[in-house]
C-alpha positions in Angstrom: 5.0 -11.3 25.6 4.1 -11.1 21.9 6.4 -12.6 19.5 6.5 -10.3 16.2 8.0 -12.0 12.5 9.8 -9.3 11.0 10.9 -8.8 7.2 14.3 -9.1 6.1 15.7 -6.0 4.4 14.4 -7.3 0.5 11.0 -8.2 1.8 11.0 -4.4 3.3 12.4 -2.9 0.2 9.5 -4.8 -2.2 7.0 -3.8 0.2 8.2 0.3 0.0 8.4 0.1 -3.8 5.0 -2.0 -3.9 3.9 1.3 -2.1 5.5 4.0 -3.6 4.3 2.1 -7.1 0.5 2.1 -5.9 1.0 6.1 -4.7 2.1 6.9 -8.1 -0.5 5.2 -9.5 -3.3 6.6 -7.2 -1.7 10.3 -8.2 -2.4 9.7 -11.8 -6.3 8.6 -10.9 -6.1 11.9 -9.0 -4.8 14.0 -11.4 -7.3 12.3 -14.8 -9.8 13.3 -12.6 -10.7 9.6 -11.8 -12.2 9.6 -9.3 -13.9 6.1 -9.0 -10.5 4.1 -9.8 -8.9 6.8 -6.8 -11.3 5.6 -3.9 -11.1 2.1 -5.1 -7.1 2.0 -5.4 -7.3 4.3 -1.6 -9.5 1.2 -0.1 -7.3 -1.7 -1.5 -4.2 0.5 -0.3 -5.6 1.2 2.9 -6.4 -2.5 3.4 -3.5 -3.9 2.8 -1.7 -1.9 5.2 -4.6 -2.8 7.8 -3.5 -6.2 6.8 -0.1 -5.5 7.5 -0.3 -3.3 10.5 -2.7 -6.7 12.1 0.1 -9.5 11.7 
């Protein structure tokens, strides 16, 4: 059986407004047509979530 380590409610909460923070920043690379920035933000996003998702 695998033992998981979950977050306690403020660790979960940072995380969500960590993310929500990066979305909104990913829009504005979107939406300035910045293209570059928008794939690199994506990858770090996408990454940490990997990272997450692996623990």
């Amino acid at each position: 059986m695998e033992e998981t380590m979950g977050m306690t409610d403020n660790q979960y909460k940072d995380f969500v407004e960590a993310m929500k923070e990066d979305l909104e920043e990913l829009n504005e690379y979107k939406e300035a047509g910045e293209d570059e920035r928008y794939v690199k933000k994506y990858g770090r996003i996408m990454e940490r979530l990997e990272k997450s998702l692996n623990r």
